[in-house]
Structures are given as C-alpha cells and as structure tokens.
C-alpha positions in Angstrom: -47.0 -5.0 61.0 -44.9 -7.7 60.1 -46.7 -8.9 57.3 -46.8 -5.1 55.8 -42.8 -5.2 56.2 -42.4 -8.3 54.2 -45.1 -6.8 51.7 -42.6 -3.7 51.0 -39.9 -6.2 51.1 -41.2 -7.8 48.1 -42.3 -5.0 46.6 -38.7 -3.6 46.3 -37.2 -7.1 45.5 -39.7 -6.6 42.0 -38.5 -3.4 41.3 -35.0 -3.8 41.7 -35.4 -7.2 39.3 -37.1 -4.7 36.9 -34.5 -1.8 36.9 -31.4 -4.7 36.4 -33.7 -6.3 33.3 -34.3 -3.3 31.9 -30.2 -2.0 32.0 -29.3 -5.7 30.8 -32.2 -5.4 27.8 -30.7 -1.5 26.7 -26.9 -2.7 27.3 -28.1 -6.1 24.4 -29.9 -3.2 22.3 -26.8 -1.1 22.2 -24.1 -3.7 21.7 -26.0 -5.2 18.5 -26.2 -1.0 17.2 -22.9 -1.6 17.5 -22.4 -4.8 15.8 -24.9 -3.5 13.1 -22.8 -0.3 12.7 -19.5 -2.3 12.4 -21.3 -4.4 10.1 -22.4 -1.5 8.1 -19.2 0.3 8.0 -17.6 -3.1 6.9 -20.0 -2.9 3.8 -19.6 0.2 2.8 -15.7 0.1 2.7 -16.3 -3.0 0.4 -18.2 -1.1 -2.1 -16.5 0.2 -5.2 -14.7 3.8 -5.5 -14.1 5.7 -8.2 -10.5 7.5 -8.4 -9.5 10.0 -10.3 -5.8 10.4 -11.5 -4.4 14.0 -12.9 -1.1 12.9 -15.0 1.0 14.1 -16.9 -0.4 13.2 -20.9 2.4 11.7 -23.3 3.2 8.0 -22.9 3.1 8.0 -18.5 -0.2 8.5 -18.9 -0.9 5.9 -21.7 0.6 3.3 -19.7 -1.2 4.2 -16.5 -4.6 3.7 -18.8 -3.7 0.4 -19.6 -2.7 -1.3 -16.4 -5.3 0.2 -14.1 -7.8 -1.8 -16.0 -5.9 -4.9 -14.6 -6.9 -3.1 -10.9 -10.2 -2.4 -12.1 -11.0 -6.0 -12.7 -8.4 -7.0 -9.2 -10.9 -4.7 -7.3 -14.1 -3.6 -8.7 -13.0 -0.2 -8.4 -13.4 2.8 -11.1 -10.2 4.5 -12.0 -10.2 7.5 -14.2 -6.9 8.8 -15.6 -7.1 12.5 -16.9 -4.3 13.7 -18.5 -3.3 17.0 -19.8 -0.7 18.7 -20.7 2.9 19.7 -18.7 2.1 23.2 -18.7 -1.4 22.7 -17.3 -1.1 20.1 -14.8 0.6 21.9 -12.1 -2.0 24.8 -12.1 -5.1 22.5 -12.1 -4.2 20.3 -9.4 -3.1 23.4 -7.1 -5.9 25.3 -7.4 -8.4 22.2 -7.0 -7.0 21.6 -3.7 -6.7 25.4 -2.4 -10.5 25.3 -3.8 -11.4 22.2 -1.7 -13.0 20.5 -5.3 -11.5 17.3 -4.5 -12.1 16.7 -8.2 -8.5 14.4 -8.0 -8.0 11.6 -5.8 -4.2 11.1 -6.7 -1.6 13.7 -8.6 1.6 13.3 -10.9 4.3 15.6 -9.8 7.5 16.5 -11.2 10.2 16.3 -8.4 10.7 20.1 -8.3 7.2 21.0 -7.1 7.6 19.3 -3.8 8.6 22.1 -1.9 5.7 24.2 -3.2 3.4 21.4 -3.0 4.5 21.0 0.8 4.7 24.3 1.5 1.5 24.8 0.8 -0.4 21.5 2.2 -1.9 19.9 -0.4 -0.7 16.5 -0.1 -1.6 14.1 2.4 1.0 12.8 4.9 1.6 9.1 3.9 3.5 7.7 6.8 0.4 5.7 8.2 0.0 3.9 5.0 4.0 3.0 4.6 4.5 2.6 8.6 7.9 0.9 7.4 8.8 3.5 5.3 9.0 2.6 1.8 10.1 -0.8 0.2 14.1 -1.0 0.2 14.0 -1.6 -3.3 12.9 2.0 -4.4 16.2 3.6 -5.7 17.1 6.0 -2.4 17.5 8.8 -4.2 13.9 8.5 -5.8 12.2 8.0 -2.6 14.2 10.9 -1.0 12.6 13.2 -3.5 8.6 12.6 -1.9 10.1 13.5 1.5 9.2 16.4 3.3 11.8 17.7 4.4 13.6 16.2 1.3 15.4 12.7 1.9 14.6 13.4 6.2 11.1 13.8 6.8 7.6 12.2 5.9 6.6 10.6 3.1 4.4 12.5 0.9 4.7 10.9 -2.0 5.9 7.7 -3.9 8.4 7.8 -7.3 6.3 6.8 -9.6 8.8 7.2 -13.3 12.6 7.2 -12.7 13.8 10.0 -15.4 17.2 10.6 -14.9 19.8 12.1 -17.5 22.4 9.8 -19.1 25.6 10.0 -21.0 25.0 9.3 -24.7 28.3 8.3 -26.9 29.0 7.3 -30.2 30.5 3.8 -29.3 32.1 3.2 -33.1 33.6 6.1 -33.1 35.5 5.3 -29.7 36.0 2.0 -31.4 37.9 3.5 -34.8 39.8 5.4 -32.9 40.9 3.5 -30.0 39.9 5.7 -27.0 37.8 4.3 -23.7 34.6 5.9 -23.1 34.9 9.1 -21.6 34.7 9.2 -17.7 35.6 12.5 -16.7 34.3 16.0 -18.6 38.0 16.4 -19.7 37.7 13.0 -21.7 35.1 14.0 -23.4 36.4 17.5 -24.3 39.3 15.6 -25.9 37.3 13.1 -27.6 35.0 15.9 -29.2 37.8 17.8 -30.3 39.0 14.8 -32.1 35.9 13.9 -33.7 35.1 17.7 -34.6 39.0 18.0 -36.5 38.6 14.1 -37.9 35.4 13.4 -38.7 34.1 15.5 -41.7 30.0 15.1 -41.2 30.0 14.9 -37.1 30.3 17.0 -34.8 31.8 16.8 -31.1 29.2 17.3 -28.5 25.6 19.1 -28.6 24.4 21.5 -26.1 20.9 22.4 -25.0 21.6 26.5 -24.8 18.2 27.7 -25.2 17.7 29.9 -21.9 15.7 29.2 -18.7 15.2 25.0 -18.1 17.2 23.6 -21.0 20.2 25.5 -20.4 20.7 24.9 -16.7 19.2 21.6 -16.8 22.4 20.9 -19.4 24.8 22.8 -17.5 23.9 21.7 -14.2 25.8 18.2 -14.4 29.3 19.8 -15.0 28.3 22.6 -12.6 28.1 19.8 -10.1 30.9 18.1 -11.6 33.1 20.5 -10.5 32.1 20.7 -7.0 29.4 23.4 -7.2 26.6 23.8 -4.8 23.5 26.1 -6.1 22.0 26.8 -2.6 24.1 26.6 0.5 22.7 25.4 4.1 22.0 28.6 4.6 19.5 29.3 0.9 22.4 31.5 -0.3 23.0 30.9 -3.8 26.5 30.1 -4.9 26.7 29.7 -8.5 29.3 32.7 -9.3 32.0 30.5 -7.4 35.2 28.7 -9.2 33.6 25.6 -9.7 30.6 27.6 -11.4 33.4 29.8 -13.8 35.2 26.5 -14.1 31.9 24.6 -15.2 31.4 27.4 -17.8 34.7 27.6 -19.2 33.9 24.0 -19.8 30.7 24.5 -21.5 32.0 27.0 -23.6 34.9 25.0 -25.0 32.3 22.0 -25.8 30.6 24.3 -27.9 33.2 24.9 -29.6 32.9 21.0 -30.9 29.3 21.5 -31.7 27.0 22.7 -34.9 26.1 26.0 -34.9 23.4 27.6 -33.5 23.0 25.5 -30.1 22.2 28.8 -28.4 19.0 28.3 -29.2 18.9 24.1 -29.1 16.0 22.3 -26.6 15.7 18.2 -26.6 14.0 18.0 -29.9 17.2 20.1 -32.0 19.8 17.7 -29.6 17.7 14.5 -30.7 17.4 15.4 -34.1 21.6 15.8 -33.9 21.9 12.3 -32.2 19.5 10.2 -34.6 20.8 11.9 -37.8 24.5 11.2 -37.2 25.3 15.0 -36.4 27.0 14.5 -33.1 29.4 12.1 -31.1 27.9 12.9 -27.4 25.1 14.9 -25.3 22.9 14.6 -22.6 20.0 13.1 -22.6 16.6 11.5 -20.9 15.7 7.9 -21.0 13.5 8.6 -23.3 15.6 9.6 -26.3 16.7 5.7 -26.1 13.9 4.7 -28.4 14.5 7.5 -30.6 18.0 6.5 -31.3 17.6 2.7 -31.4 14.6 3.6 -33.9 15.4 1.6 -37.3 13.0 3.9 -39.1 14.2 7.1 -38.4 17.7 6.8 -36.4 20.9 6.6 -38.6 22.9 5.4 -35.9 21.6 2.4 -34.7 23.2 0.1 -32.4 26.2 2.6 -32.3 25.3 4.9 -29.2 25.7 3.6 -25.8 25.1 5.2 -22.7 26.9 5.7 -19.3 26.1 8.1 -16.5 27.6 11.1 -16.8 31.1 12.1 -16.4 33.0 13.3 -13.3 35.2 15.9 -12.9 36.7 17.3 -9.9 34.1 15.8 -7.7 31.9 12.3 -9.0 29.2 12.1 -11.5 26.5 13.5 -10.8 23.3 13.5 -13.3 20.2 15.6 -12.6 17.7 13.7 -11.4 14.0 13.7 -12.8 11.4 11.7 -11.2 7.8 11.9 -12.1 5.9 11.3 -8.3 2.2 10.0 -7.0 1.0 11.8 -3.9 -2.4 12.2 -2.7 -4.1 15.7 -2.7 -5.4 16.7 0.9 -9.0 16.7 -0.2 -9.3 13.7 -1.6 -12.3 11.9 -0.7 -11.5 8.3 -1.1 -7.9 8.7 0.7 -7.9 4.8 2.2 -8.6 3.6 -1.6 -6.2 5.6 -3.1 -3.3 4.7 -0.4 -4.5 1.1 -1.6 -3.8 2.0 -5.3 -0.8 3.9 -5.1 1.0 0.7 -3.7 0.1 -1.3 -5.9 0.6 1.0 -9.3 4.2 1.6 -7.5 4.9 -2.1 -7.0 7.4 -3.5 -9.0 5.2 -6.3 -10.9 3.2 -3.0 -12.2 6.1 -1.3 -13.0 7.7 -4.0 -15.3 4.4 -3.8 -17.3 3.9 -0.1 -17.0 7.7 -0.5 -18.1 6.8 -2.9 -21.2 3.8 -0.9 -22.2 6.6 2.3 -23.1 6.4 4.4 -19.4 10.3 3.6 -19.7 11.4 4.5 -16.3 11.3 2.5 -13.1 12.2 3.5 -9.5 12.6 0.1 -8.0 15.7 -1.3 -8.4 15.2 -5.0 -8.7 12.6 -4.3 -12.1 16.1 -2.5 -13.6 17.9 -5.6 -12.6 15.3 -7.7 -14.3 16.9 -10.3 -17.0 14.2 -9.9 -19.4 14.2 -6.2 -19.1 17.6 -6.0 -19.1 17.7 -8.0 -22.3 15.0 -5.8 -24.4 16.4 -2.5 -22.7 20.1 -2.5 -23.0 20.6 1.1 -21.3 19.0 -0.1 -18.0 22.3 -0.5 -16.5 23.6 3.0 -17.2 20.2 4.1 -16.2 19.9 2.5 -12.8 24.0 3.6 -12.2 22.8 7.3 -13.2 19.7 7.4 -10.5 21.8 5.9 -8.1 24.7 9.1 -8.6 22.2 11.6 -9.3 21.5 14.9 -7.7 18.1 16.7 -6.9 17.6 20.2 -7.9 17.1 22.6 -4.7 14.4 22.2 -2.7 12.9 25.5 -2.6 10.0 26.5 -3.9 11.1 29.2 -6.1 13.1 27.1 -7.8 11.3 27.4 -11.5 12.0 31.6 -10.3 15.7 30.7 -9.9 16.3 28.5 -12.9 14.6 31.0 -15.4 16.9 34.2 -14.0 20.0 31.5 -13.6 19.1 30.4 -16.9 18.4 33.6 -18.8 22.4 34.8 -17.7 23.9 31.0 -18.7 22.1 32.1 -22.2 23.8 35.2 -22.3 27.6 34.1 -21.4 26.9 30.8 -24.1 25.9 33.8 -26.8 29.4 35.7 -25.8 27.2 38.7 -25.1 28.5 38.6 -21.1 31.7 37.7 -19.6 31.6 34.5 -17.6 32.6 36.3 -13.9 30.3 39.2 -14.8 27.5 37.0 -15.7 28.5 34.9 -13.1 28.0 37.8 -10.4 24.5 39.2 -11.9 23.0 36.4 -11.7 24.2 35.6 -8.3 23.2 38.7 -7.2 19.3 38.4 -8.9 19.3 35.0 -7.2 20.0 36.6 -3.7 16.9 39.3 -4.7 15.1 36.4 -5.6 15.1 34.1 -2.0 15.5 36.6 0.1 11.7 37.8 -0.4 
C-alpha cells in the first residue's frame, strides 16, 4: 500500500515538472515573437517612403523641388512635389481626401481654406507631433492661422510662406519734397495729392478695383484701418458701418490720385504702374520686391521702399497671406510626413528655400538673419507687416462673402452705387449668405 502511495506520489511530481516546463518553454516562445515583431516593426519604419506634396506651382513650388533633394539624400526617402495651378489645387486635394485616394501625403493651403478644410476633416490633428506647440520663433500670427479654432485650438497645420501685404513708397519723391513717409492713410492721401498736382508723369496712388478678391483684398487694410470688423462674434457681418463708409470715402478720394481705369486694375496692371514709374504708392505682396528692384525691366530702382501699411483711426493692419503645410487625413505615411514637415518648416530650410526665390519666411529669427537682411532689404518692413497683420474671417464661406462684398465695392469705386446704399446691399447679401 505504501509503496503504491509513493508510486502516485512520483507520478504526480513528473507531471506537474512537465506542465511548469511546458508553460516556461511557450512563455520563451512568445516573448522572442515578441522581440521578433519589435524587431520587425523596427525595420520596416527604417525603410524608405515615398511622399507626395500637392503645392501650389509658381516659384513655392520650385523651391520646394530643390531642397527636398537635400532630405532625400538626409533620409533615403522619395519625395514627389506636384504642383499645379491656384485654381486647381484646392479642388484636387478636397476631393482626394473625401474619396479616401490618399494620392497626397502633405497639402499647400492658402490661409482662407482652413475653416473649410476643418470643417470638413481632412487634415490630420498635429498636436502629437508638436506636443510643445510650435517653435516660438514662428511669427504668432502665422502659426495662429493652422489652428483650429483659429489662434485657440489644435494645430493642424504649419506656415509654411509668410505672404503678407506691404506699403510700397516712392522714397525720392518723399526726399524732393521733404515729407516723412506716410504713417497714417491721411498722410498718404496728402502725399498723393501732391504728387498727382506736381509731378507731371506720376500719379498718386494705384488701386486694385477689379471686383471680387482684388478689390476687397485692397480695401480691406483701410477698412481695418478705420476700426472695421467684417464678422462680429456673433458671424453678423458689419461692413455697412462708419468705419466701412469712412474706409470708402477714403478709397474713393485715392483714386482720385490715380491713372485711369483702376476699376478694372489686378496685381499685374498695379505692378506694371510701380516698375514703370506711373505711381508714387500701392499695396503690394512680397513678391512684387523683385519686380521693382529688377534692373532690366524696373525704372525705379533703388527708389521704392517699403513699410507696413498705414494706420488710421485704429493701428496698421495688413492682410495677412500665408501659404500653409497640413497633412490630409488619409495619408498613408502620416509618421514620415510629420518628420518632413518639421524639417521643410525649420528655419535652416527656410533661409535656403528663402535664397532659392520662395521669398517668404514665417520664422522670425530667418527675417532677422544679417545675410538675408543684407541681400533682402524689405525684410524688416516685411517681418513688422506679419507681426501687425490681420486674418481674413474664419468661415468657410468666406471666397462666397468676398466675391458678393467684392462685386458691390466694384460698383460704389465705378460711381454706379452710392457708398451707404452699397454699403447696405451688400450687408444685407452677406446676412443671406451666413445665415444658410
């Protein structure tokens, strides 16, 4: 008996040895799947991506092209800039993301299309990537504009160009006649009326007055200048208020100073005025910089300076422009494009983005750069002008607002309405217009 209990004794003794071996043997087999998976993952991140970039074509573009080959080499990663046209950017990165393509791994965006662009998800939120926020030394006002809601919320996308307008000025001519550059919209009313009476072959100032964008993005400074608000807190629009018939009267009297015909002016009429002599002042974009300091084709070199542009009844106040890089929600290759986006954003890429013609920073300390400064002599004014600028409404009928706003500003600058009753219809399309 007892030597059949010490028998069964044993017997379990084996089998419990077995059951603990075997759980130790499948616990070793799943921690190295494990390691092996890790390893595997680790791998695979380390292999190259290809990303694709939907920008804006003109020079933006052609400086993106050239540094990302810098990255390329940096990273062993692809990157593939397609650019196309204004006009056809918007529409092909929105309905690639409502189609779930994916076809673009990051998108330009002009500032104005946030709100759509938020409203209707296609970005992806980067907070996890810039857990900090971004860098301090992104002009606030730029990095306000990839927030969602604007200046408050998430990031959703980085400031990629810094367009901003600017006050251009004929410096000799406030030289001859011994004036200080114009700092408030009454100065330079005075100043153009002196130029238009003195100078025989110049005119005073040059407005863009063709309707929709280039009117109220012309008008909109002065507007603001004199303590207008488009949108209250509430979405109401306010633009048939004193400081919008008071902006007006304004922008009627300055084109009284100016060449005929500025009804119908865009940028490339108002640049053609600046280079060729024609006019004393306007605003205009970065951009227009080259143009003028262009020994070829400019006749007044080294004679125009810039400033932001002037205050009225409440402080300067330039529209801005920024060009943005967000990430489209469907995206494949989000991690890598996070990756790529802080460094194309990074202000050693953006003094050579700068250098290779993209013209328009939005980090402060590449505007504050010596040898910038030194081959671009409007980066001062520029960087002052970002820093007092203004976003247009954040509402994503704005392109509806600014074509009906703009259509009436037409109108009252062609004398065929009366500033108050123009004023009032266009307030009252506006209120048809956000309230559906």
């Amino acid at each position: 008996m007892y030597k059949t209990k010490r028998t069964v004794f044993i017997f379990l003794i084996l089998l419990i040895s077995l059951i603990v071996l075997t759980a130790c043997n499948k616990a070793s087999s799943s921690s190295g799947d494990e390691e092996t998976s890790k390893e595997d993952t680790k791998e695979a991140s380390t292999e190259p991506v290809e990303l694709t970039i939907a920008a804006r074509a003109g020079s933006m573009a052609d400086a993106l092209t050239e540094v990302v080959k810098q990255y390329e080499e940096e990273t062993g990663n692809k990157v593939n800039v397609n650019a196309m046209p204004y006009d056809n950017l918007k529409e092909t990165v929105v309905l690639d993301v409502r189609n779930n393509s994916g076809a673009f791994d990051l998108v330009m965006i002009d500032d104005p299309w946030m709100p759509e662009f938020a409203e209707g998800e296609l970005l992806t939120n980067l907070d996890s990537y810039f857990p900090d926020g971004l860098a301090s030394d992104f002009v606030q006002k730029s990095a306000a504009l990839g927030k969602v809601p604007y200046e408050t919320g998430s990031t959703y996308a980085v400031p990629f160009i810094g367009n901003v307008q600017m006050f251009f000025y004929r410096n000799d001519l406030v030289e001859k006649y011994d004036i200080d550059a114009p700092q408030t919209w009454d100065d330079v009313l005075a100043f153009a009326e002196t130029i238009k009476d003195e100078e025989q072959e110049t005119f005073g100032y040059a407005l863009r007055g063709q309707r929709g964008n280039p009117i109220v993005s012309n008008y909109l400074p002065l507007f603001w200048a004199y303590g207008g608000t488009v949108l209250d807190e509430n979405m109401k629009p306010q633009v048939n208020t004193e400081a919008g018939v008071k902006a007006m009267e304004m922008y009627m009297k300055l084109k009284e100073t100016g060449p005929k015909g500025v009804e119908t002016f865009d940028s490339d009429q108002i640049a053609t005025s600046l280079t060729q002599g024609q006019v004393a002042m306007t605003i205009a974009w970065p951009s227009w910089v080259s143009e003028v300091d262009n020994k070829e084709n400019s006749n007044v070199v080294g004679k125009v300076n810039f400033s932001a542009v002037p205050s009225q009844e409440s402080d300067a106040a330039a529209m801005i422009g920024n060009w943005l890089l967000g990430i489209p929600r469907t995206s494949q290759n989000t991690d890598a494009a996070a990756a790529f986006l802080e460094w194309v954003t990074s202000a050693e890429t953006q003094k050579e983005m700068t250098i290779l013609g993209a013209g328009a920073p939005t980090r402060v300390s590449v505007y504050e750069d010596p040898e910038l400064v030194e081959q671009y002599r409007h980066f001062p004014a520029q960087l002052e002008a970002l820093q007092n600028s203004v976003a247009r409404p954040r509402t994503s009928k704005w392109s509806q607002v600014e074509d009906t706003w703009g259509m009436y500003l037409s109108q009252i600058l062609a004398g065929q309405l009366d500033i108050q009753e123009g004023l009032d219809k266009a307030n009252e399309e506006l209120e048809g217009i956000l309230a559906k």
